[in-house]
C-alpha positions as CSV (number, residue, x, y, z in Angstrom):
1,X,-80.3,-173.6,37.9
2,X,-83.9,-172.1,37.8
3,X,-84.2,-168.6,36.5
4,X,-85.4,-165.9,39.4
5,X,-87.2,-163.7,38.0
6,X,-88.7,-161.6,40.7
7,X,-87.6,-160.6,44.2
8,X,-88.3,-158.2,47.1
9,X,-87.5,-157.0,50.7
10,X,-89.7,-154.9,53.0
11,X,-89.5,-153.1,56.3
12,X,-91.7,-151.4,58.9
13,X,-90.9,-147.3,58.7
14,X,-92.5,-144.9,61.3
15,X,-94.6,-142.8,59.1
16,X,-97.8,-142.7,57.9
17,X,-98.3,-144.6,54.2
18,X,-99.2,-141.4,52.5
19,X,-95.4,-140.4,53.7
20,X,-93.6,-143.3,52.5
21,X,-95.6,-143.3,49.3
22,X,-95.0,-139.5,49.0
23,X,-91.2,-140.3,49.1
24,X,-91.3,-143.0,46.6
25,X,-93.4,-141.9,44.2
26,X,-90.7,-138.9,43.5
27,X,-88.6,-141.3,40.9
28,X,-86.1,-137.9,40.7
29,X,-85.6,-138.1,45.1
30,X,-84.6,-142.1,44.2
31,X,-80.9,-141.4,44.3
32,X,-81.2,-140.7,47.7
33,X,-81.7,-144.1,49.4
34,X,-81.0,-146.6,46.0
35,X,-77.1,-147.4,45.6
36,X,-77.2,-147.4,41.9
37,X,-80.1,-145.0,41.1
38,X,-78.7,-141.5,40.4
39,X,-82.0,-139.9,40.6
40,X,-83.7,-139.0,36.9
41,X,-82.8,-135.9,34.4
42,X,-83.7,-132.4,35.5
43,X,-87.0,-132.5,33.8
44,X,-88.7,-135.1,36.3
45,X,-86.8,-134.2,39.0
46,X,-89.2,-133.2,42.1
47,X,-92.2,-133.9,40.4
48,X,-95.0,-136.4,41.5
49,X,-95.0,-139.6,39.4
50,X,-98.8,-140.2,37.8
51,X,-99.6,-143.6,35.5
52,X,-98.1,-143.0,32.3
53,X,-95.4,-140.6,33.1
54,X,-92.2,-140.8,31.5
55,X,-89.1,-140.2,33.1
56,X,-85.3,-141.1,32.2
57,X,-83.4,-142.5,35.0
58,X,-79.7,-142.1,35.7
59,X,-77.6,-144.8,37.2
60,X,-74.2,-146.0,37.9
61,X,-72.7,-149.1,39.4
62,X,-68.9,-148.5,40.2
63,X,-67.4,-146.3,37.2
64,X,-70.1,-147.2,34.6
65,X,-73.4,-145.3,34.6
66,X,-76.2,-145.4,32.0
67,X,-79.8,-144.1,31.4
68,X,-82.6,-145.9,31.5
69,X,-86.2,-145.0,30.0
70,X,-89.2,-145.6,32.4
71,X,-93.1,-145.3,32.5
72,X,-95.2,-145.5,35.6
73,X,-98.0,-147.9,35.6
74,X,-99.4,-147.5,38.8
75,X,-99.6,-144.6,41.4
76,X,-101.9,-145.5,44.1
77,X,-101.5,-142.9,46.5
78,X,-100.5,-144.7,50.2
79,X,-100.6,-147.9,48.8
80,X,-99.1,-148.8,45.4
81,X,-96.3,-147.2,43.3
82,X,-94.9,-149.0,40.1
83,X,-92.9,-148.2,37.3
84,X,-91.3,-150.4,34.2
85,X,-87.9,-150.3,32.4
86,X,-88.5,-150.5,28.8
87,X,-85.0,-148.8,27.7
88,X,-81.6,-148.2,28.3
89,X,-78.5,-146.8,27.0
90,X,-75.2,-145.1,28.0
91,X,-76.1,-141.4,27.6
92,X,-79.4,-141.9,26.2
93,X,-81.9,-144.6,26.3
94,X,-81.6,-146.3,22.8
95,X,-82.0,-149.4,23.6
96,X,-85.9,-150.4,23.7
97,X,-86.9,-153.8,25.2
98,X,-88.8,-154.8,28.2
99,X,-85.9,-154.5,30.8
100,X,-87.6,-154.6,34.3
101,X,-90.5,-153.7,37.0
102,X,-90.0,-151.3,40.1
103,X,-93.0,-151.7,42.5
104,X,-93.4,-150.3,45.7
105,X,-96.2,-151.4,48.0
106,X,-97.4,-149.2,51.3
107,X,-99.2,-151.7,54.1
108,X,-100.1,-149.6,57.4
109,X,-98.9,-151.6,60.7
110,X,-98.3,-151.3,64.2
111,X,-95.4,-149.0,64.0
112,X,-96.2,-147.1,61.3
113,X,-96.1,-148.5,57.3
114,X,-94.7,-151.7,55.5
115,X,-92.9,-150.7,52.9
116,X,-92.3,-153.3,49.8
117,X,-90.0,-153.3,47.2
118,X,-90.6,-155.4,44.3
119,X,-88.2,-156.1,41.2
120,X,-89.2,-158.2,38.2
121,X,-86.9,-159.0,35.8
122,X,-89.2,-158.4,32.5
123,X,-86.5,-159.9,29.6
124,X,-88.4,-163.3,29.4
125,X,-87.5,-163.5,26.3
126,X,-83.6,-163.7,26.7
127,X,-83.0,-167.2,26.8
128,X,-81.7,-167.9,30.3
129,X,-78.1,-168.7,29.7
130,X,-77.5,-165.2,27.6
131,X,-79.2,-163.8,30.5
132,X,-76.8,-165.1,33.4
133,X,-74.0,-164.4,30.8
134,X,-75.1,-160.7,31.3
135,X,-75.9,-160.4,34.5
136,X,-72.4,-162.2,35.6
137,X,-70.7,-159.6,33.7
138,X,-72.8,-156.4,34.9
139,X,-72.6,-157.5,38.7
140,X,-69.1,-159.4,38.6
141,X,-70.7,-162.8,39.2
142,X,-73.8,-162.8,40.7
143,X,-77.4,-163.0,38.9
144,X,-79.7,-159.7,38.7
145,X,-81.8,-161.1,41.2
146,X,-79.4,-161.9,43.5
147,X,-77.7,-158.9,42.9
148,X,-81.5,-156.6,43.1
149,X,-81.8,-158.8,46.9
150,X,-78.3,-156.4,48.1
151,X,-79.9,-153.1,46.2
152,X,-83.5,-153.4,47.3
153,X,-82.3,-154.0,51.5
154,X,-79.8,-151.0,50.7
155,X,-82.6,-148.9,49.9
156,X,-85.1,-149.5,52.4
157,X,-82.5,-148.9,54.6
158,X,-81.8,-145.8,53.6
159,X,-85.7,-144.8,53.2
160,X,-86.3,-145.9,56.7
161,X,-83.4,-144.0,58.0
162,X,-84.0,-140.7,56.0
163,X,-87.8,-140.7,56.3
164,X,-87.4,-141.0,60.2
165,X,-84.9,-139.0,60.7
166,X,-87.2,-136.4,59.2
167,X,-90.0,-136.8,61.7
168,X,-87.3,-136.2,64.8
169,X,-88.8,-133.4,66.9
């Protein structure tokens, strides 16, 4: 079986890209559309993301939660946000290693704004049998990238339903 390394979902929202982008580029708002994304410490929460600002994300999938250490790499007002995962640990990030890529991409369309979320797996190194070991355990069965497919339509559900919500009259 071939390694996957990256995948992505997108959907059309009814706001302007500066909105969406706005919304996204907030790493501390994330826990309010991601399923495992608890939003990041009380330092970055609320604040606007710029490239090379650091933030520690909090996360939890069932019972377990973790940190996670991340630095923005692109912020691209209305049409680019990205951050990387580079470490990770239960209460604080310890753990240093290229982990993963967030990227979120802002397209205007009839409709409003394609939103685009990309996740890369970045551990290239792992060789890819210790890798799906892992990720079999941490997901109960399924590969990251199978497992980022269910997270990343989750959240852009969620976006699209808060962000429109909020432009009701």
């Amino acid at each position: 079986m071939t390694r996957v390394f990256t995948v992505k979902g997108s959907i059309v929202i009814d706001v302007p890209p500066e909105v969406a982008y706005r919304a996204v580029s907030r790493p501390g708002d994330m826990g309010r559309w991601s399923p495992e994304s608890l939003g990041t410490t009380a330092e970055a929460a609320g604040e606007d993301a710029a490239v090379g600002t650091t933030f520690v994300g909090r996360n939890k999938r069932g019972r377990f939660r973790w940190v996670t250490r991340c630095t923005v790499t692109a912020a691209d007002p209305g049409r680019r946000f990205a951050f990387r995962v580079h470490a990770i640990g239960r209460t604080r990030p310890r753990l240093r290693g290229p982990i993963a890529t967030w990227e979120y991409r802002f397209e205007p369309v009839d409709g409003g704004t394609r939103v685009t979320e990309i996740w890369t797996d970045d551990r290239r190194a792992w060789p890819t049998f210790v890798a799906d070991a892992f990720d079999r355990l941490a997901t109960r069965g399924r590969t990251f990238a199978e497992f980022q497919v269910r997270n990343i339509e989750k959240t852009l559900s969620n976006l699209k339903r808060e962000l429109e919500l909020d432009r009701t009259p």
